[in-house]
C-alpha positions in Angstrom: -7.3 -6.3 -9.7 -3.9 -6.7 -10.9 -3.2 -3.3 -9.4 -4.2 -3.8 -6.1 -2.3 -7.5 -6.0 0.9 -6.4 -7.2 1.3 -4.6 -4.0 1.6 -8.0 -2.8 4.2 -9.2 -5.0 6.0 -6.5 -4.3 6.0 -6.7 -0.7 7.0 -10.6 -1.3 9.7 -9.5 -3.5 10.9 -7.0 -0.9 11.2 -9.2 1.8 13.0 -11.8 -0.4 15.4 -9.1 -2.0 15.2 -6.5 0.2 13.7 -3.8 -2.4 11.2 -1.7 0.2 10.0 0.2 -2.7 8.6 -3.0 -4.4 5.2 -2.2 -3.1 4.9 0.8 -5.1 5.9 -0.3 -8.5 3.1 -3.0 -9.5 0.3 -0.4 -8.7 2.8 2.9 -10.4 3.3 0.6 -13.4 -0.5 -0.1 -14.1 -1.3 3.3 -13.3 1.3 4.8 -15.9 0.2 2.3 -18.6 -3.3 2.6 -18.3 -4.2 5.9 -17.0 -5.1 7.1 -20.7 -6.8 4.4 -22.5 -8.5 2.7 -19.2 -10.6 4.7 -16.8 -11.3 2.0 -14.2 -7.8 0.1 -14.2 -6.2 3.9 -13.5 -8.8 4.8 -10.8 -8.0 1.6 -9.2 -4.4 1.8 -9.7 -4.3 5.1 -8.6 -5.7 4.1 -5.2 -3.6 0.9 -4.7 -0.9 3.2 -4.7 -2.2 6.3 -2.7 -2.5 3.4 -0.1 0.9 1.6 -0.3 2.3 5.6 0.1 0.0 6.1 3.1 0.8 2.7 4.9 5.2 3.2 4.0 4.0 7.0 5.7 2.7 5.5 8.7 5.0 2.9 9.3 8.0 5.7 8.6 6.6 8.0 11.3 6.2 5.0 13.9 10.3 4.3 13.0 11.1 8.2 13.5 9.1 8.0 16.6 11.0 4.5 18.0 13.9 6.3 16.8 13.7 9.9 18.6 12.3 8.3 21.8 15.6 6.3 21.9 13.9 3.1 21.6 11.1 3.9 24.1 8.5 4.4 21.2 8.8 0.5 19.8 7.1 -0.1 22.4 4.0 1.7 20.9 5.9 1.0 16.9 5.5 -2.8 17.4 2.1 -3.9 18.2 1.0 -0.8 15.8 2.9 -2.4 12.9 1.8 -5.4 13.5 -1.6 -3.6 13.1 -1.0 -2.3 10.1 0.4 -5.0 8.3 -2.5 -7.0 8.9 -4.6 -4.6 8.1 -2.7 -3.5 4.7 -2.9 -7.2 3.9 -7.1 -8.0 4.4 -7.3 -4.4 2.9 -5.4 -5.4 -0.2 -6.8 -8.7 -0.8 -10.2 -7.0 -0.3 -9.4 -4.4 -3.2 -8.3 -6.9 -5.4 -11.8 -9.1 -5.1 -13.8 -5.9 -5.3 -12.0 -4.7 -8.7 -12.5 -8.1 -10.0 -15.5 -7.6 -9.3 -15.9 -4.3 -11.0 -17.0 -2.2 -8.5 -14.5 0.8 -7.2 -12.8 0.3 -4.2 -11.6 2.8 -2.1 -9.2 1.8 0.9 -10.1 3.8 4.3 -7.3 6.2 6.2 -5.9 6.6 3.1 -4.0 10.0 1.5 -4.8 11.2 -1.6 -1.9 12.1 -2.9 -2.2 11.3 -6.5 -5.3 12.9 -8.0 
């Protein structure tokens, strides 16, 4: 759980501070301490942070897109972010209640980037 919620502190942390990458860390940290001596915990880790990479990738590619479109595309970048966040945000908090619960959770549109 603690994988999936440290995501949010992160993201609190990097609104406060300005640290973008905070969102990462929490779910890389777990993942780097526990990926030997617990399964679960690194499985769950592991996909807390194959999903903070794939929403920072979409939200990246809607900027480049505002950006090359010489503003033009915010107007597609905004509502979609909005989108987003409040989607990364249920999707979270839903990961975090299911891996309390104990059962593996496994966030849709997501990359797998880590194996």
């Amino acid at each position: 759980m603690m994988a999936h919620l440290s995501a949010l502190l992160g993201a609190l942390l990097s609104s406060v501070h300005g640290a973008g990458w905070a969102c990462f860390l929490g779910p890389l940290v777990v993942w780097l301490i526990k990926k030997d001596s617990m399964p679960f915990v690194a499985d769950q880790a592991k996909e807390a942070l194959n999903f903070n990479i794939s929403v920072a990738i979409a939200t990246l590619a809607l900027l480049l897109l505002s950006l090359l479109t010489f503003g033009i595309g915010f107007i597609i970048a905004i509502p979609m972010w909005v989108v987003i966040g409040v989607g990364w945000l249920v999707l979270t908090i839903v990961a975090g209640v299911k891996a309390n619960e104990g059962v593996r959770y496994r966030y849709p549109f997501t990359l797998r980037l880590i194996k």
